[in-house]
N, CA and C atoms as a LAMMPS dump frame, in Angstrom:
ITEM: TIMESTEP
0
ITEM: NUMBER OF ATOMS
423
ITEM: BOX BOUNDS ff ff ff
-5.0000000000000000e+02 5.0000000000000000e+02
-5.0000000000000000e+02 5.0000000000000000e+02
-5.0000000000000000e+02 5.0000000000000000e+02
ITEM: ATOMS id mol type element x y z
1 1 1 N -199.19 -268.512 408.843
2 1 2 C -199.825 -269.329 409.857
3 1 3 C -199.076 -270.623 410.096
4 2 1 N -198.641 -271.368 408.847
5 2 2 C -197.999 -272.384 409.074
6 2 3 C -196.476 -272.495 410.132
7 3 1 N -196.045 -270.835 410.022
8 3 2 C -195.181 -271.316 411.308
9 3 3 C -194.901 -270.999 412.286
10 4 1 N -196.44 -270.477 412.559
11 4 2 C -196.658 -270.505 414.129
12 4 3 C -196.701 -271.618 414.853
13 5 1 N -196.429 -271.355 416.212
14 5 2 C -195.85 -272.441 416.628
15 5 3 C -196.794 -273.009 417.863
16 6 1 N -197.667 -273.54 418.541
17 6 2 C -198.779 -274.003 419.348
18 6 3 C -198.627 -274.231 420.667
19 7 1 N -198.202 -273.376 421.727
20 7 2 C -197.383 -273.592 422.759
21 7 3 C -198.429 -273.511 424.043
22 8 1 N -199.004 -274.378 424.735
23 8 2 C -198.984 -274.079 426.533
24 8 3 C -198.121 -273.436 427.467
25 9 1 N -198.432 -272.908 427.721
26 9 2 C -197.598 -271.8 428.644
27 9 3 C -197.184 -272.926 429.958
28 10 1 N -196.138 -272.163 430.479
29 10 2 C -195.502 -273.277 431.303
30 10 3 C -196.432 -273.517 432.573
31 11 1 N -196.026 -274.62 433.577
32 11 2 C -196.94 -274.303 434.97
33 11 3 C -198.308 -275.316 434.44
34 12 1 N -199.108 -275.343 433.744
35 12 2 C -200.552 -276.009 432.888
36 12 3 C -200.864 -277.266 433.985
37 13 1 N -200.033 -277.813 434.628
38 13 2 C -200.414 -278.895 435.393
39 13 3 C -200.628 -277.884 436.801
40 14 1 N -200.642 -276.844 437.301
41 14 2 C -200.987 -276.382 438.326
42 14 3 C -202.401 -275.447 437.572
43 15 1 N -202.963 -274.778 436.996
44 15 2 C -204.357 -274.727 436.432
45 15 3 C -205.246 -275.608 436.861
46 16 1 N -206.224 -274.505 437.137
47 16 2 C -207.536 -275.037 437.568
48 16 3 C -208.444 -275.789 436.769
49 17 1 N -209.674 -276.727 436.704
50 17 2 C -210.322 -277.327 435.36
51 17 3 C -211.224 -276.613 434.068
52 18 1 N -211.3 -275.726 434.624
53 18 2 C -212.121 -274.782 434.002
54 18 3 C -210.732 -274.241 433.257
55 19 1 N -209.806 -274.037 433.707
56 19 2 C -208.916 -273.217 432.803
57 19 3 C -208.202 -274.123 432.163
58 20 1 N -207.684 -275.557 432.032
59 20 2 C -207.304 -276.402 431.36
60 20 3 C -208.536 -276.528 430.346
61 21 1 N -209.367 -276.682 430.292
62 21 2 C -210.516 -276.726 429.438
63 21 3 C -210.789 -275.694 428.386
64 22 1 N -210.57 -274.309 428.983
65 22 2 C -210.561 -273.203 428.262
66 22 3 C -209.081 -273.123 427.186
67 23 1 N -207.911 -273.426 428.097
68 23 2 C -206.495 -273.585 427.024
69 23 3 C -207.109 -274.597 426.222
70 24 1 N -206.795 -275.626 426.381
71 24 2 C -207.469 -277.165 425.484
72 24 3 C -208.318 -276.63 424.121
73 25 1 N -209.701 -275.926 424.646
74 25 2 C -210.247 -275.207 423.436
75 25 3 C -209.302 -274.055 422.4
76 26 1 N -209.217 -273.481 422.98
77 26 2 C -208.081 -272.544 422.329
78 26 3 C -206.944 -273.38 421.446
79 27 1 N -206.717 -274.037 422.325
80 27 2 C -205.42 -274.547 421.68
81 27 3 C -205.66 -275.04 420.277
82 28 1 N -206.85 -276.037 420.128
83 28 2 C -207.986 -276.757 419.602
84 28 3 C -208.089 -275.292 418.479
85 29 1 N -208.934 -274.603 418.469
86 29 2 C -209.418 -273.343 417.494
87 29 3 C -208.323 -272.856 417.118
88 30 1 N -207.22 -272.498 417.326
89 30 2 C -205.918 -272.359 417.291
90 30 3 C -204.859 -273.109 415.67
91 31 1 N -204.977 -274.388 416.561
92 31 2 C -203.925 -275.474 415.575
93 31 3 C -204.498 -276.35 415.303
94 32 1 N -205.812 -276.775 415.819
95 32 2 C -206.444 -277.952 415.944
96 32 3 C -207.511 -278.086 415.369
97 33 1 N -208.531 -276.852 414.15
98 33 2 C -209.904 -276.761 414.736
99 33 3 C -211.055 -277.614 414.364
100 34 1 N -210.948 -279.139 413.65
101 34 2 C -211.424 -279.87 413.713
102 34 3 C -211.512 -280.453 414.813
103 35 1 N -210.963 -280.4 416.156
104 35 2 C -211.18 -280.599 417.493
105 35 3 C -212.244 -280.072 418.161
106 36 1 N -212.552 -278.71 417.748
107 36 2 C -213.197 -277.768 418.425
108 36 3 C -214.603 -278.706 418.417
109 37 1 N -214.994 -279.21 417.565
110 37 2 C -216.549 -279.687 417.601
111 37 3 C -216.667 -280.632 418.358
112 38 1 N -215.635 -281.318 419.004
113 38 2 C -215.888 -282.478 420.13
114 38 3 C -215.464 -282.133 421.521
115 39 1 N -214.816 -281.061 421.737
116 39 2 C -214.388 -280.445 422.866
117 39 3 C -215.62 -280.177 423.13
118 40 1 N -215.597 -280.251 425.298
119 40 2 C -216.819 -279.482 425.943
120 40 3 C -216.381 -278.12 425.698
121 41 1 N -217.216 -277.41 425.423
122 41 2 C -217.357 -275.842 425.632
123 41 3 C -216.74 -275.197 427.106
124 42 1 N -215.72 -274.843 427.393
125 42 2 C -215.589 -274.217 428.879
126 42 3 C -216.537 -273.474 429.572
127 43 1 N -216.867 -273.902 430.822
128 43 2 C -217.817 -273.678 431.695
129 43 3 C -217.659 -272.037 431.546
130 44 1 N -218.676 -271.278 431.33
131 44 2 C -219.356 -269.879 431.943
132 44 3 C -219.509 -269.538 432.852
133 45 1 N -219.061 -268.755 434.142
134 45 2 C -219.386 -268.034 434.688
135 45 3 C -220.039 -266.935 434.848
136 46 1 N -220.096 -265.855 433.774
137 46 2 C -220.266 -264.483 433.682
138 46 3 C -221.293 -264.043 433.825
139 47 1 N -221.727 -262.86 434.951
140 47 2 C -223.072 -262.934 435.333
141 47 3 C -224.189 -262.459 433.918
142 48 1 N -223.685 -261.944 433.213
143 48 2 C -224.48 -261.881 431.745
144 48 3 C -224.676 -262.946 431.277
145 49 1 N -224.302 -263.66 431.375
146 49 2 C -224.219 -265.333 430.736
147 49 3 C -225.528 -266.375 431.623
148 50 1 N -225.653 -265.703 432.468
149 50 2 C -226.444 -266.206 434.205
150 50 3 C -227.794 -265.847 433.641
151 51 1 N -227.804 -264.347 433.971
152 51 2 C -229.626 -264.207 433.868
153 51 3 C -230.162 -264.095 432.332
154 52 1 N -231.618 -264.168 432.533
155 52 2 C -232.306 -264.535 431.599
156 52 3 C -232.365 -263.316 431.01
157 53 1 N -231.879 -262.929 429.377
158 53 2 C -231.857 -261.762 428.291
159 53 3 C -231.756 -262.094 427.402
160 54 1 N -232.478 -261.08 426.176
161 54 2 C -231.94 -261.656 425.149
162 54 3 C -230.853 -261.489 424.625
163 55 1 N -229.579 -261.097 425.602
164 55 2 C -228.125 -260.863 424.702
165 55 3 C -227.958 -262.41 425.025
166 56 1 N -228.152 -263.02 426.241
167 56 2 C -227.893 -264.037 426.507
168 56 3 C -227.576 -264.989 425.592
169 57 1 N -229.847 -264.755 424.992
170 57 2 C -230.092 -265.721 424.098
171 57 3 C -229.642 -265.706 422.819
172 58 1 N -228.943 -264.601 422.351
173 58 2 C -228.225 -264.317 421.193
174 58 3 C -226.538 -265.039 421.329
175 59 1 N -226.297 -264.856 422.37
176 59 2 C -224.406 -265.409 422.141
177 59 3 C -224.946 -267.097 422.512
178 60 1 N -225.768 -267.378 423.13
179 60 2 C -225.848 -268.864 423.131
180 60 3 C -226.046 -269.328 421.63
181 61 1 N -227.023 -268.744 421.399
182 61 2 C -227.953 -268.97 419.746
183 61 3 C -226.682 -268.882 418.795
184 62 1 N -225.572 -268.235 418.643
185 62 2 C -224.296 -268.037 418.112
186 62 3 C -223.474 -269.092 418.264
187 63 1 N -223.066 -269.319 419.509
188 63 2 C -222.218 -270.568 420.045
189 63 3 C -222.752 -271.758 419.611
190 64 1 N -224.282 -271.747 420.01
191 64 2 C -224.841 -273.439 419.712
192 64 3 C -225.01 -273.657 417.721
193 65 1 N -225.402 -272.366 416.924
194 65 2 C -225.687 -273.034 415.46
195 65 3 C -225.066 -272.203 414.754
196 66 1 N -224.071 -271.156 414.906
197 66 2 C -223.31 -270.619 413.946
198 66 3 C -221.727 -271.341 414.041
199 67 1 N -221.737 -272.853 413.423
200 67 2 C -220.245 -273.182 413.012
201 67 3 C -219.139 -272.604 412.846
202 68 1 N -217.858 -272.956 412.618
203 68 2 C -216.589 -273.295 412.365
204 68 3 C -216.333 -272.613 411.24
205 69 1 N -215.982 -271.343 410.608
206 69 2 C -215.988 -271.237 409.133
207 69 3 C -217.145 -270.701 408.77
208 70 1 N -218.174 -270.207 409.311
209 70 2 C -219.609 -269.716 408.505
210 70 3 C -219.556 -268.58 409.245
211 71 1 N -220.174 -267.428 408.545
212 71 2 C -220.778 -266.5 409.341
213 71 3 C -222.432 -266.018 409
214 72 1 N -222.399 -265.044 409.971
215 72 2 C -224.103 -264.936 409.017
216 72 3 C -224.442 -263.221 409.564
217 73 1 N -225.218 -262.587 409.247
218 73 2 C -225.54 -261.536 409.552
219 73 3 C -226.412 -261.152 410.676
220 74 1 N -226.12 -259.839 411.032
221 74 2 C -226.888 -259.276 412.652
222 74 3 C -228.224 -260.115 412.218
223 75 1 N -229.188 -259.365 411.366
224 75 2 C -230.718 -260.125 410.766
225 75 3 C -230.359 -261.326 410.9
226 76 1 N -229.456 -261.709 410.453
227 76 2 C -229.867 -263.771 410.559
228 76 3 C -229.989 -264.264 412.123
229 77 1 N -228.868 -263.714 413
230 77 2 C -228.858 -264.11 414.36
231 77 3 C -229.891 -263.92 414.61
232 78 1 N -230.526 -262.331 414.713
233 78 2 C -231.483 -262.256 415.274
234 78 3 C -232.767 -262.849 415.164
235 79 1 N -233.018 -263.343 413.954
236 79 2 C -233.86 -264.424 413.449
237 79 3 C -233.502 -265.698 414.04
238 80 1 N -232.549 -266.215 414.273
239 80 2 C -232.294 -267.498 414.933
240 80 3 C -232.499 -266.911 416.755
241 81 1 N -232.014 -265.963 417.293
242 81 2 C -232.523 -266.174 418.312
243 81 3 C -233.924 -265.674 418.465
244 82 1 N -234.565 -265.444 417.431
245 82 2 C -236.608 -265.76 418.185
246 82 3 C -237.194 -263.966 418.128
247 83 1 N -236.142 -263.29 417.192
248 83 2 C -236.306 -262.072 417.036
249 83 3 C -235.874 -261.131 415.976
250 84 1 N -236.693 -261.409 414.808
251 84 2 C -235.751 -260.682 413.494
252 84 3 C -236.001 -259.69 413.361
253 85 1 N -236.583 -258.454 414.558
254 85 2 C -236.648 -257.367 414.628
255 85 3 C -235.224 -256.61 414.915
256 86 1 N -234.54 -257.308 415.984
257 86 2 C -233.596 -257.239 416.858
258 86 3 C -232.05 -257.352 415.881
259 87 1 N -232.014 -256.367 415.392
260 87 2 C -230.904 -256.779 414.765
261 87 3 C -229.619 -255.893 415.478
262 88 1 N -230.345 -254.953 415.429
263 88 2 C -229.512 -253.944 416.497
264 88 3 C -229.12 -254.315 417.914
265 89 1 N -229.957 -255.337 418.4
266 89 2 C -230.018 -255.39 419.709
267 89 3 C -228.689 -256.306 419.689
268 90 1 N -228.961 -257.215 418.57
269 90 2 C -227.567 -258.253 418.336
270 90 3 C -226.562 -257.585 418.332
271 91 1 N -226.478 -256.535 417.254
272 91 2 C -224.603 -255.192 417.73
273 91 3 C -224.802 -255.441 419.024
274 92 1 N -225.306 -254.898 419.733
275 92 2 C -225.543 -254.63 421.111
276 92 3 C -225.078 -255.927 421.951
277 93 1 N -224.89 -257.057 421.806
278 93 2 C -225.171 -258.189 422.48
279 93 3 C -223.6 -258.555 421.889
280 94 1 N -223.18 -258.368 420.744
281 94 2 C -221.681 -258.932 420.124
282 94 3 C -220.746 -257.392 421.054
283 95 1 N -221.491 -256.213 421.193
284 95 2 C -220.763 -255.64 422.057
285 95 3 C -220.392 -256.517 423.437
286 96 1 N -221.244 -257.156 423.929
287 96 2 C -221.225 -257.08 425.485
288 96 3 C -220.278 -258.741 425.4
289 97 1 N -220.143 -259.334 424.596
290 97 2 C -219.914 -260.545 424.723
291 97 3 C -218.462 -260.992 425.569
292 98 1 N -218.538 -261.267 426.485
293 98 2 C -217.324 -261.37 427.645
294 98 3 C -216.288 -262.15 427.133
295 99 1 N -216.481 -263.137 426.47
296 99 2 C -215.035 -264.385 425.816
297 99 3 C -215.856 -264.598 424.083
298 100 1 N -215.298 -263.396 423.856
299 100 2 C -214.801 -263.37 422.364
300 100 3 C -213.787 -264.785 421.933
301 101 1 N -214.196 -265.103 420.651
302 101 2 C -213.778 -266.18 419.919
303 101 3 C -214.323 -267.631 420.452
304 102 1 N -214.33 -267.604 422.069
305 102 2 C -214.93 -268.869 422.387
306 102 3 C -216.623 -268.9 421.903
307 103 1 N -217.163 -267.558 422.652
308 103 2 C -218.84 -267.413 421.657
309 103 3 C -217.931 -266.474 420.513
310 104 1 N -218.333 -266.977 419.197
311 104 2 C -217.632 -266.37 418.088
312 104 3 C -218.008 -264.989 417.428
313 105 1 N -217.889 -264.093 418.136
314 105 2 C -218.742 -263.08 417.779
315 105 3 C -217.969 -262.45 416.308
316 106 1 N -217.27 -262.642 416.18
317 106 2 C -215.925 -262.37 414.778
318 106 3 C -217.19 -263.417 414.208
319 107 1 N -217.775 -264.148 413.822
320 107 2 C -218.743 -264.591 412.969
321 107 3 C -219.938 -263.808 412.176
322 108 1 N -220.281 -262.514 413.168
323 108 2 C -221.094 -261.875 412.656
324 108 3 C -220.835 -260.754 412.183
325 109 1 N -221.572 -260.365 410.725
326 109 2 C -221.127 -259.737 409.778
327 109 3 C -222.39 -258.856 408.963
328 110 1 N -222.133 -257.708 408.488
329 110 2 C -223.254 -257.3 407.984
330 110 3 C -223.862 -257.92 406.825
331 111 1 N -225.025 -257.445 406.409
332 111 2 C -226.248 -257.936 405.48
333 111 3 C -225.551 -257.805 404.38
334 112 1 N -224.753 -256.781 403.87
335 112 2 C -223.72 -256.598 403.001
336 112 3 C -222.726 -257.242 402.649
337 113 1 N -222.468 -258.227 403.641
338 113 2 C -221.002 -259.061 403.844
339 113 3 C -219.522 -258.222 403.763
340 114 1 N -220.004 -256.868 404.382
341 114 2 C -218.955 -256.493 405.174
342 114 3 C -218.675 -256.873 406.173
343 115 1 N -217.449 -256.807 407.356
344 115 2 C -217.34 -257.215 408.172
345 115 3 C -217.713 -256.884 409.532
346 116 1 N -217.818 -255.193 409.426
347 116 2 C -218.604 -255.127 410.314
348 116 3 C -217.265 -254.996 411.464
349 117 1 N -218.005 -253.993 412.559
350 117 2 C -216.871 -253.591 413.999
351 117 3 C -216.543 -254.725 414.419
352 118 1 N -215.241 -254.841 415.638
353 118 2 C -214.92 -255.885 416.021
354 118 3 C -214.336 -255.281 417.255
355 119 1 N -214.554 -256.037 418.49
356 119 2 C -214.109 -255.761 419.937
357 119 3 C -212.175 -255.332 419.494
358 120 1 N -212.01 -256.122 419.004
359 120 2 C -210.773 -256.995 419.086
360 120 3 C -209.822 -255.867 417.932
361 121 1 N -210.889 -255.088 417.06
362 121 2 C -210.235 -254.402 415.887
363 121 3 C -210.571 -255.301 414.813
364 122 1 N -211.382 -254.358 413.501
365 122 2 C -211.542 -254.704 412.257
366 122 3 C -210.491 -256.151 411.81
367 123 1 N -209.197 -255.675 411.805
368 123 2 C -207.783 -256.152 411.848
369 123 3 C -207.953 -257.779 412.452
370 124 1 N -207.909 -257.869 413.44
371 124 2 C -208.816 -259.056 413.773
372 124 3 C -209.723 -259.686 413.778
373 125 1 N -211.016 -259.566 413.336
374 125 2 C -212.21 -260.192 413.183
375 125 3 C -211.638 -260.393 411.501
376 126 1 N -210.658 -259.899 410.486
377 126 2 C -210.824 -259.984 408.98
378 126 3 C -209.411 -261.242 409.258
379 127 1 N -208.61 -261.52 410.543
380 127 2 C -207.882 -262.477 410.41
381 127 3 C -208.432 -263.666 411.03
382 128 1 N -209.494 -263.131 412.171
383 128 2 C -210.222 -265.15 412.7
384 128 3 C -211.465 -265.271 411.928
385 129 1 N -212.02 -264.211 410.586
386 129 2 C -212.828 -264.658 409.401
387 129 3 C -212.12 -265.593 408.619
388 130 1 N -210.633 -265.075 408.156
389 130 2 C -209.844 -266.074 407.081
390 130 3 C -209.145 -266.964 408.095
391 131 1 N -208.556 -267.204 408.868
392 131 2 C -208.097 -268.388 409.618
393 131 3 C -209.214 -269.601 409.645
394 132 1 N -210.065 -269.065 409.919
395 132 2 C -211.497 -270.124 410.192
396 132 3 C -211.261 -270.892 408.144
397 133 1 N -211.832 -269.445 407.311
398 133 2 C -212.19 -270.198 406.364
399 133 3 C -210.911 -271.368 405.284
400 134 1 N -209.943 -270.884 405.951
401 134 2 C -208.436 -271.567 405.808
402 134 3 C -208.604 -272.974 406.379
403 135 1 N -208.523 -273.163 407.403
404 135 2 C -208.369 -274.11 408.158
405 135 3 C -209.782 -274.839 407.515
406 136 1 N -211.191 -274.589 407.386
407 136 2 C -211.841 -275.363 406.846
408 136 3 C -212.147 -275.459 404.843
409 137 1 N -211.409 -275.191 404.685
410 137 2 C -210.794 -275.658 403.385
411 137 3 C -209.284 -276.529 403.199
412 138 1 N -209.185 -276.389 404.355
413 138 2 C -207.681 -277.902 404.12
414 138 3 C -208.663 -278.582 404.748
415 139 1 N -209.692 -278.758 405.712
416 139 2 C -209.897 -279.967 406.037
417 139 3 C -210.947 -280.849 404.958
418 140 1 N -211.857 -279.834 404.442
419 140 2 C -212.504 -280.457 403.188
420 140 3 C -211.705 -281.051 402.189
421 141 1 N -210.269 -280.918 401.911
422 141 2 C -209.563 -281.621 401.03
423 141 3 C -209.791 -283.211 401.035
C-alpha cells in the first residue's frame, strides 16, 4: 500500500461539482482517510436513493453510523435501521447498493465474522476490510 501512488486523473479542473466532490472523497478514503469524516458526502442522485424503502433506509443507516474501520453484521444493520427481523432484506439492500465504498457496504459482514459476498468479489471486500483497519491503526498511534 505504501507505494501506491494517489493520482487525479488529468483534465479535474474541467469536472463537474458533484464529481470533484466524489474524486476529493475517494481520494480522501484512498490516501487520506482521516479526511473522510470532514468531507461532505457526494451528492446522490440514484433513483433508489430518492424514494422512500427500506433498502434506502438501510445504506443511509450504514453511511450515517457504521464508521471508518468497524464493521458489523446483516442483524446489527438491520437493527439499526428499525428492523432486526430484516436481516435478509439487508443482503438484499448491500446487493442493490449503487456507489459501493462511498455507502460502505464492504462493512457488512456475517454474525460469524465471516466476510460474507461482495459486489466487487470476496477478494475485495477482504482488501477495503484490512485497508480500513490499517489505516486506522496508524492513525491511533
Amino acid at each position: 500500500e505504501a507505494s501506491a501512488a494517489c493520482e487525479v486523473c488529468e483534465g479535474a479542473e474541467e469536472m463537474t461539482e458533484p464529481l470533484k466532490q466524489c474524486t476529493a472523497w475517494l481520494h480522501a478514503y484512498f490516501c487520506e482517510p482521516a479526511r473522510t469524516a470532514s468531507l461532505p458526502v457526494p451528492p446522490f442522485h440514484h433513483p433508489l436513493l430518492q424514494r422512500d424503502s427500506f433498502t434506502r433506509q438501510v445504506l443511509w443507516t450504514l453511511l450515517r453510523d457504521v464508521k471508518f474501520g468497524e464493521a458489523v453484521s446483516y442483524k446489527q444493520l438491520a437493527d439499526l435501521a428499525g428492523n432486526g427481523r430484516a436481516a435478509r432484506a439487508v443482503g438484499g439492500a448491500m446487493r442493490s447498493n449503487p456507489i459501493p465504498i462511498i455507502i460502505p457496504c464492504h462493512r457488512v459482514i456475517r454474525s460469524s465474522g465471516q466476510t460474507g459476498n461482495y459486489g466487487g468479489g470476496n477478494l475485495m471486500k477482504e482488501w477495503l476490510l484490512s485497508h480500513e483497519k490499517l489505516q486506522k491503526a496508524k492513525l491511533a498511534r
